[in-house]
C-alpha positions as CSV (number, residue, x, y, z in Angstrom):
1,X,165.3,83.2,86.6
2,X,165.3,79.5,85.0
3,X,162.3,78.8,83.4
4,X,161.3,76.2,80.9
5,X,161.5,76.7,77.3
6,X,157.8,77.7,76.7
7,X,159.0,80.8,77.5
8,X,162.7,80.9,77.1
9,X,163.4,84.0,73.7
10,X,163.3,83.3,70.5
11,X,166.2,81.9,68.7
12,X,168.1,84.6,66.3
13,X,167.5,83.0,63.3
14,X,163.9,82.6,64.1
15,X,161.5,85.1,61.9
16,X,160.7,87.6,64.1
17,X,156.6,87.4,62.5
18,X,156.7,84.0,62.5
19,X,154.4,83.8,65.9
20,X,151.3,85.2,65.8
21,X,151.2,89.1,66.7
22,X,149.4,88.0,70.2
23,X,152.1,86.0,71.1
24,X,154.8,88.5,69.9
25,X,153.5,91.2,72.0
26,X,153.2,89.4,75.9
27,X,154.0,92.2,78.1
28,X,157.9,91.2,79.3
29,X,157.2,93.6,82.4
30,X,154.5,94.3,84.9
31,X,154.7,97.9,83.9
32,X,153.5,96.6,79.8
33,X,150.8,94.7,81.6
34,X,147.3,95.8,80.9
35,X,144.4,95.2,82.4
36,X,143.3,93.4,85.8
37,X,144.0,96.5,88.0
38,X,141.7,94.8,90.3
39,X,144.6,92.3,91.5
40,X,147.5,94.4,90.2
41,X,146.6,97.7,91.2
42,X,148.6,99.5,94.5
43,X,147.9,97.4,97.4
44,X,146.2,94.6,96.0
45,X,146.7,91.1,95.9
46,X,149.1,90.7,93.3
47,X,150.6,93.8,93.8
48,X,151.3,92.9,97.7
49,X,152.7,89.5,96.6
50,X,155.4,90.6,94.3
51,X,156.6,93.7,96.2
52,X,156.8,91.8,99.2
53,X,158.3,88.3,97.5
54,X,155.4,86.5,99.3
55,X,155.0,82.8,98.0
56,X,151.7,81.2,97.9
57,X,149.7,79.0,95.4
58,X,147.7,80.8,92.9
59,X,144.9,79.5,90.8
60,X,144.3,82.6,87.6
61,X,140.8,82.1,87.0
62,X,139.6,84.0,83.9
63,X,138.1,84.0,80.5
64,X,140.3,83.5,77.2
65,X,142.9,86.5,76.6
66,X,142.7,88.2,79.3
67,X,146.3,87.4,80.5
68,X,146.7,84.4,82.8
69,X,149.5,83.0,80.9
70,X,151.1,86.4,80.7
71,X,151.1,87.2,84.3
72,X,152.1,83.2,85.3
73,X,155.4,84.5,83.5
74,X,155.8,88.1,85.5
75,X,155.0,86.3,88.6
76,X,157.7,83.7,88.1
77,X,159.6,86.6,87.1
78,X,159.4,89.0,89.6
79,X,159.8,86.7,92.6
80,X,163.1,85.8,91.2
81,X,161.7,82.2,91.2
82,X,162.0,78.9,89.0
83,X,159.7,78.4,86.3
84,X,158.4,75.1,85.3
85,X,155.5,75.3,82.8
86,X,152.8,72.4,82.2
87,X,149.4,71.8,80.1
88,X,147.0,69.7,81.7
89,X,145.9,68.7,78.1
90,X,149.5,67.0,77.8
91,X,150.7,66.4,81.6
92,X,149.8,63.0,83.7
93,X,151.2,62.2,86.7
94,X,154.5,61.3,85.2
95,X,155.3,65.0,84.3
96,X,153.9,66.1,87.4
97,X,156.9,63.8,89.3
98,X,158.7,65.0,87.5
99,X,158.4,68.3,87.7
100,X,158.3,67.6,91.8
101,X,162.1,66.5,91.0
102,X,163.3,69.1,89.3
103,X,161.8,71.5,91.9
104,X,163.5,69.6,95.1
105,X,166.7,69.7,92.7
106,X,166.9,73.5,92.1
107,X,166.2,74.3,95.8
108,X,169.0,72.0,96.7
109,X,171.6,73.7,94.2
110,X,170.6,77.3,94.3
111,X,167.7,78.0,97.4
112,X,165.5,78.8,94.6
113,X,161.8,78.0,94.9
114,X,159.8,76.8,91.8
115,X,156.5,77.8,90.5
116,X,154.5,75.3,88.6
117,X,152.7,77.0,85.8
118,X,149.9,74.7,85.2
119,X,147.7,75.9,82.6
120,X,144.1,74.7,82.0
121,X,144.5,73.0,85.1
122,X,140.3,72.5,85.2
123,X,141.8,69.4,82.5
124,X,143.7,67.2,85.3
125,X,141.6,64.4,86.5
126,X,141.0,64.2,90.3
127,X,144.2,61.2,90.3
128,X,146.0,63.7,88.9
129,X,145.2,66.4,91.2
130,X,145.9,64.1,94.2
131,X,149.2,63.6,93.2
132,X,150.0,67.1,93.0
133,X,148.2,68.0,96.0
134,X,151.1,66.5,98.7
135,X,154.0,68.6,96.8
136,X,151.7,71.9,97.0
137,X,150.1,71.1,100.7
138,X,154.5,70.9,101.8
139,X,155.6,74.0,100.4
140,X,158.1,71.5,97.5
141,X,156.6,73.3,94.4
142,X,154.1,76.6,94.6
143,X,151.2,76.5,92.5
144,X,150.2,79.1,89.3
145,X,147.2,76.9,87.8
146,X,145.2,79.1,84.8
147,X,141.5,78.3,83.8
148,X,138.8,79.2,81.9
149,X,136.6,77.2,84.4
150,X,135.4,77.6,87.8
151,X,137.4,76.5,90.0
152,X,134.9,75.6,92.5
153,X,133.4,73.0,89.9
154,X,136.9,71.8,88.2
155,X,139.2,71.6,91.6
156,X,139.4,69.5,94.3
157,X,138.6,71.3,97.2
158,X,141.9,70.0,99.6
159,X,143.9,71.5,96.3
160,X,141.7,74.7,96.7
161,X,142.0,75.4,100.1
162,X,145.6,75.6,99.7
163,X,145.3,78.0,96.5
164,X,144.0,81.7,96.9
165,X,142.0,82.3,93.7
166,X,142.6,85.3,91.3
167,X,139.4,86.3,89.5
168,X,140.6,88.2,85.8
169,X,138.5,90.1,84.3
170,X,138.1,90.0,80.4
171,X,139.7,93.1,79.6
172,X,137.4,96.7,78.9
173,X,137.0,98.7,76.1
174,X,139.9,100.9,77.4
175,X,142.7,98.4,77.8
176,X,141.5,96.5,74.7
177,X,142.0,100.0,72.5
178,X,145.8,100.3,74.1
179,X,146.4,97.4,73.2
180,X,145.8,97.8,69.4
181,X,147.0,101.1,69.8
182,X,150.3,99.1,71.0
183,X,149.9,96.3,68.3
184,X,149.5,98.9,65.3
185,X,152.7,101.3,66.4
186,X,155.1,98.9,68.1
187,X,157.7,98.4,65.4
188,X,159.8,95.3,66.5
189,X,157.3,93.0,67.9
190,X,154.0,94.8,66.3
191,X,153.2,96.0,63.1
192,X,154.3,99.4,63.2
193,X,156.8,98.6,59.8
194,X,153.2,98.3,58.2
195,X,151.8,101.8,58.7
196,X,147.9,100.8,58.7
197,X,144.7,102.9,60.1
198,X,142.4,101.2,61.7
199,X,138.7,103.1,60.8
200,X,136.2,104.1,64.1
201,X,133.8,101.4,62.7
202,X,136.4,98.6,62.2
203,X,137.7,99.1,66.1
204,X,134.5,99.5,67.3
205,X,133.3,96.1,65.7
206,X,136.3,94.2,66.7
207,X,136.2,95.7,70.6
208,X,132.2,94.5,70.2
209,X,132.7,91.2,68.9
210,X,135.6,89.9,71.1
211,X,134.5,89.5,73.8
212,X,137.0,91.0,76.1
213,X,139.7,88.7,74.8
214,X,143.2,90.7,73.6
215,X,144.4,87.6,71.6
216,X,141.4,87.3,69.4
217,X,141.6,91.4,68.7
218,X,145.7,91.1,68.3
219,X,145.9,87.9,65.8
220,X,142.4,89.6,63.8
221,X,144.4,92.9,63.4
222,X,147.4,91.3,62.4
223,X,145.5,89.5,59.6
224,X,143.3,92.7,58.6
225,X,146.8,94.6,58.1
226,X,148.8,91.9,56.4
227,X,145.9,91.0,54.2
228,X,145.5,95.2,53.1
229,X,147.3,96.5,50.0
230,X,148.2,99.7,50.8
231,X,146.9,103.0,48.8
232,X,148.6,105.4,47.0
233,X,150.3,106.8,50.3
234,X,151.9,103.7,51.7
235,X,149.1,103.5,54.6
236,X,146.8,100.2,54.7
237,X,143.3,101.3,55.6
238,X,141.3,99.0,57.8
239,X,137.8,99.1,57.4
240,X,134.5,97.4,58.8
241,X,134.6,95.0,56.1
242,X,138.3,93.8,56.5
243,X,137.3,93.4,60.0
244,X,134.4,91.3,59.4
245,X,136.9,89.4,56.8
246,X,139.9,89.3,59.4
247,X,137.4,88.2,62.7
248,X,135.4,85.2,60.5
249,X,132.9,84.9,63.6
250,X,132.9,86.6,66.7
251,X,133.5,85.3,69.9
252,X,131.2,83.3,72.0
253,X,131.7,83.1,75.6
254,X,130.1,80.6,76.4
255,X,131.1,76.4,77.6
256,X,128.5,74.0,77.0
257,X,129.8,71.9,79.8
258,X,130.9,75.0,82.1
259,X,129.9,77.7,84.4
260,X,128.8,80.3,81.7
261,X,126.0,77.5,80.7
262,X,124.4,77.3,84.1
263,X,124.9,81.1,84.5
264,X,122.9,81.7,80.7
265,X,120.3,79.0,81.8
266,X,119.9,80.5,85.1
267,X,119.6,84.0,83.3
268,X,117.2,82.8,81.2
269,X,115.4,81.1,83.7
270,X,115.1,84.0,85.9
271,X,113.7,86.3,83.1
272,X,111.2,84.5,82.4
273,X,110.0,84.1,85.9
274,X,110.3,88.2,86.1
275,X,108.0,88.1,83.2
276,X,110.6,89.8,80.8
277,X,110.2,88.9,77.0
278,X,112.9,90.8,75.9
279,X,115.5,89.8,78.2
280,X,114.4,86.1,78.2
281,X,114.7,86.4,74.3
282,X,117.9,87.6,74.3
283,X,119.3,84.7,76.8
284,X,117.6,82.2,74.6
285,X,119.3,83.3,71.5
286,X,122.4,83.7,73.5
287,X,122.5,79.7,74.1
288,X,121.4,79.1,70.5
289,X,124.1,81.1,69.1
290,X,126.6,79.4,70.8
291,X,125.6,75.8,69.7
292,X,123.3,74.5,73.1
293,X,121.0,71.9,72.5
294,X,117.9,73.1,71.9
295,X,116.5,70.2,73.5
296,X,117.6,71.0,76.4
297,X,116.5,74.2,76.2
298,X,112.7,72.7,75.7
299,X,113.2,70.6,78.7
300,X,114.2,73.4,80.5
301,X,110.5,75.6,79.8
302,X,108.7,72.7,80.5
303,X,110.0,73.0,84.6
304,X,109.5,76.4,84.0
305,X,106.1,75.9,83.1
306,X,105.2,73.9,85.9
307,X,107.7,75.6,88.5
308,X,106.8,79.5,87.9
309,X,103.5,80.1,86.0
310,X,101.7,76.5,87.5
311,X,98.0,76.4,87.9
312,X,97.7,80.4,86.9
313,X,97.7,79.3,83.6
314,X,97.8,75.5,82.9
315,X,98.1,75.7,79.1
316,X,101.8,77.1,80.0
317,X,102.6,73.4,80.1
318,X,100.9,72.5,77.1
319,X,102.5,75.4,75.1
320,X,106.2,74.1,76.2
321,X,105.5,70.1,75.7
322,X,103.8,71.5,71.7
323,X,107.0,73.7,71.7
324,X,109.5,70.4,72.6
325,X,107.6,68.3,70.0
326,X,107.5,71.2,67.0
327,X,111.3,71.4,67.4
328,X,111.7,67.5,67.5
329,X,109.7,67.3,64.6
330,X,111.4,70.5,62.6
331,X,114.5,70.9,63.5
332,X,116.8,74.2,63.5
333,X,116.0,76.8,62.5
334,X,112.6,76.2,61.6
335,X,111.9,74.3,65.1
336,X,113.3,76.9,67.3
337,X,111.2,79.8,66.4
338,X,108.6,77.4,68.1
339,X,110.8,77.7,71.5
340,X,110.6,81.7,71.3
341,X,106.9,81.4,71.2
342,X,107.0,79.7,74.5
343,X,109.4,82.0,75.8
344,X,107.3,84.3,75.3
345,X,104.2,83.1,76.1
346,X,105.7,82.0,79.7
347,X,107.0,85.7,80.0
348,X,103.5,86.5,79.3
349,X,101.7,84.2,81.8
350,X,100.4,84.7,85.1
351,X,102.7,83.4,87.6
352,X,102.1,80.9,90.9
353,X,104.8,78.9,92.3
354,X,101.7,77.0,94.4
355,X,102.4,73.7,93.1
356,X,106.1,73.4,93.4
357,X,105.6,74.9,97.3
358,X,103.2,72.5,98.0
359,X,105.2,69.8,96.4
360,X,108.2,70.6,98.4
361,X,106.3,70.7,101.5
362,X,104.8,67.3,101.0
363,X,108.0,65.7,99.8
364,X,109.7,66.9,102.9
365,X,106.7,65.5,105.2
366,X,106.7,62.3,103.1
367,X,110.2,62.2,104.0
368,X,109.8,63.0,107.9
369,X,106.8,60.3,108.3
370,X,107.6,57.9,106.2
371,X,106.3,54.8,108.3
372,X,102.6,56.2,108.7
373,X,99.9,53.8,107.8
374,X,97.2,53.8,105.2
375,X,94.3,54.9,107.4
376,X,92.2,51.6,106.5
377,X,88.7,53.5,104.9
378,X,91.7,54.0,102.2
379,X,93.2,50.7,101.8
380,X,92.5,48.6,99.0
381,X,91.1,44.9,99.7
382,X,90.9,42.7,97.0
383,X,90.4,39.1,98.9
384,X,87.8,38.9,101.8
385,X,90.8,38.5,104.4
386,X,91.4,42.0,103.6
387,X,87.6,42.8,104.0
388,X,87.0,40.9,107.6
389,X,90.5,43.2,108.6
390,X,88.6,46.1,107.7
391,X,90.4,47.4,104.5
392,X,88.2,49.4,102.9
393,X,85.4,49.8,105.2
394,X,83.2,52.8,105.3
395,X,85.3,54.4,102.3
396,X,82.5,57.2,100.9
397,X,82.7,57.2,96.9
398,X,82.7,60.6,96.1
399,X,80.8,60.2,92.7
400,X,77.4,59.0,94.8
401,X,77.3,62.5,96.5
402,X,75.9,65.8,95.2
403,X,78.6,68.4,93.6
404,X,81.1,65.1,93.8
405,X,82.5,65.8,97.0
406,X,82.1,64.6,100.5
407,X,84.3,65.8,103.3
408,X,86.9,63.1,104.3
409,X,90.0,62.3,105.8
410,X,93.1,61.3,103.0
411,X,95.6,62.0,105.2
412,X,97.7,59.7,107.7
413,X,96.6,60.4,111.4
414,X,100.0,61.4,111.8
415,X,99.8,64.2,109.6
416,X,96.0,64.6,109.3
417,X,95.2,68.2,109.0
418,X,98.5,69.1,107.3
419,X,98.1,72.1,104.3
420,X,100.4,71.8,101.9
421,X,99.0,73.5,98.8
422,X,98.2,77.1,98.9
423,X,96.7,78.3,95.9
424,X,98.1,81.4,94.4
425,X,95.9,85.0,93.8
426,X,96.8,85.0,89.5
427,X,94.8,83.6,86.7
428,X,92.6,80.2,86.5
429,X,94.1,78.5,89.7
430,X,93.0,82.0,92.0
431,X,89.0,80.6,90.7
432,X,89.2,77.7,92.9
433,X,90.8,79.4,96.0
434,X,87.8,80.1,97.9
435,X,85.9,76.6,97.5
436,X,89.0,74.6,98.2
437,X,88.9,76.9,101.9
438,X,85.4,76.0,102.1
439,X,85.8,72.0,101.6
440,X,88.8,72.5,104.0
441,X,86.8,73.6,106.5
442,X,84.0,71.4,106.5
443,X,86.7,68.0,106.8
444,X,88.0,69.7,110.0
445,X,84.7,70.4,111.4
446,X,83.6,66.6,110.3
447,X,86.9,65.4,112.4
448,X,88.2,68.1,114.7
449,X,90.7,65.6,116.2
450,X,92.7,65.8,113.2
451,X,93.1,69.2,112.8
């Protein structure tokens, strides 16, 4: 198989540790491979595709280090294909012709089919994807794009439909512990030439904080071991605190700009409305952690505040506008203790989605009848044209009538007798239910043709 030099071996006279120990220890085979049994397992999709040679555009779609690149390679390899191997963050539509070249160039010498290996393919532009899209949609190159992001967000849908998409897991605690089992003992591409123990606490930390992803746990081992003396018997001892030291920080899955930022949002969204402090805690730290605007996160409780809780409890709004102007005013870290109290306090609230039914009922109506006119009791008539037209006439001022309220018509005749609001069973709004059915009731006895 010709491939590119991305992946082509290491020069002789290259130090063998000179790449990092992720790099140094890609699987060469399928059988090395770990992980994403899901598409590689017997009679799966992978697994179908290479036993049976079958050629068709593949878009990896997966987390960091959980093998895309690794299994782009096998893929290439095992199909006994052409490799030609891109970045979006470098490639334009020059490299992509070119590549398209070289493709048409080694069927016509050898019969050999090429896969492009486009990684972070979510980074092309849409003129970018359109020139790929002819080459892909005519069978001249086959496709092996790898992303972090949704593909349904990032790539063009004609592109898409002529992909099948491979979801990747990030990698379990099982297949994450091979692998620095495999890392630790392997002596020409690992570190078995260092004999180092890694303690219980150190493997469980580092299998906690990475997040599923095997190159953040391979390149943190390497610099745990390299970085340990050894002791009196030769053997480097890893322990939670060269961990720590190795990791820095531990991995955050999250994309400010990506799917895993509506998902969090949605999460925390959703918790809330389920009237879960813990959870929705948890999601809102989550986002923090990670480097979100907490902004937007006070925007985001203020709908929540009017969407979910509503008239149960009106001070729900007030508690989230208070809770966008402390943080304004404060700032992290002070300001966003200030967004946990509303968190909280929403969790805690009774809950009507009333208004934003009604309001969706009457936008849609609104929508539907948009030509109906002012009935003229409700029109406004500022010169005395307006008056002799009858603008205005018979309008009853409800201030002039006992308990403020007279029954009236406010509605076009079109959609006279229309209900929109409901009012929901839960805190202050639930008060008003019954005298809101009562007032109802006396307009459509006062005009039963516009019921």
């Amino acid at each position: 198989m010709d491939q590119l030099n991305i992946f082509d071996k290491r020069s002789g006279d290259e130090p063998q540790g000179q790449a990092p120990l992720a790099e140094r220890m890609r699987p060469l085979t399928l059988e090395d491979f770990i992980g994403q049994d899901h598409l590689l397992g017997p009679g799966k999709i992978l697994d179908r595709i290479l036993r049976n040679h079958r050629f068709h555009s593949l878009i990896l779609w997966g987390p960091p280090g959980c093998g895309k690149t690794t299994l782009a390679r096998l893929i290439a390899t095992h199909t006994d294909s052409h490799l030609i191997h891109l970045s979006a963050v470098m490639a334009g539509a020059k490299e992509i012709r070119a590549a398209v070249q070289e493709a048409r160039e080694v069927l016509a010498k050898r019969k050999v089919r090429t896969w492009l290996f486009m990684d972070e393919i979510h980074r092309l532009n849409k003129a970018q994807q359109d020139t790929l899209l002819p080459h892909v949609e005519n069978g001249t190159i086959l496709l092996l794009g790898a992303t972090t992001e949704n593909p349904s967000f990032e790539i063009i849908r004609p592109l898409l439909s002529r992909a099948q998409v491979a979801v990747l897991e990030p990698l379990g605690e099982e297949h994450l512990r091979r692998i620095i089992q495999r890392g630790l003992s392997e002596e020409e591409n690992g570190l078995g030439k260092f004999p180092a123990h890694l303690s219980e606490e150190a493997e469980e930390y580092l299998l906690a904080a990475s997040g599923g992803d095997a190159r953040i746990i391979l390149n943190a081992l390497e610099i745990a071991v390299l970085t340990t003396p050894p002791d009196a018997q030769g053997v480097r001892r890893i322990d939670l605190e060269a961990a720590k030291e190795a990791l820095l920080r531990k991995s955050v899955h999250y994309d400010k700009a990506g799917e895993e930022h509506y998902n969090i949002i949605s999460a925390l969204h959703k918790a809330i409305r389920g009237s879960d402090p813990d959870a929705a805690l948890y999601w809102l730290s989550r986002m923090l952690n990670a480097g979100e605007d907490p902004l937007f996160l006070a925007r985001r409780l203020i709908r929540v505040a009017s969407e979910d809780v509503g008239l149960a409890d009106p001070f729900a709004l007030s508690q989230t506008v208070e809770a966008f102007r402390a943080y304004h005013f404060l700032g992290s870290p002070e300001g966003e203790l200030a967004l946990a109290q509303a968190v909280v306090y929403l969790c805690l609230a009774p809950k009507s989605n009333s208004v934003y039914t009604a309001f969706s009922k009457a936008r849609k109506s609104a929508m539907e009848t948009g030509s109906a006119r002012v009935p003229l009791h409700l029109r406004n008539a500022p010169t005395s044209l307006m008056k002799n037209l009858g603008y205005g006439k018979e309008y009853k001022y409800p201030h002039d009538y006992e308990g403020k309220w007279i029954p009236e018509v406010y509605l076009p005749e079109e959609v006279a007798g229309s209900l929109f609001y409901e009012p929901g069973g839960a805190g202050w709004e639930s008060r008003w239910r019954d005298q809101l059915e009562q007032r109802r009731k006396k307009a459509r006895e006062l005009h039963p043709k516009k019921r």
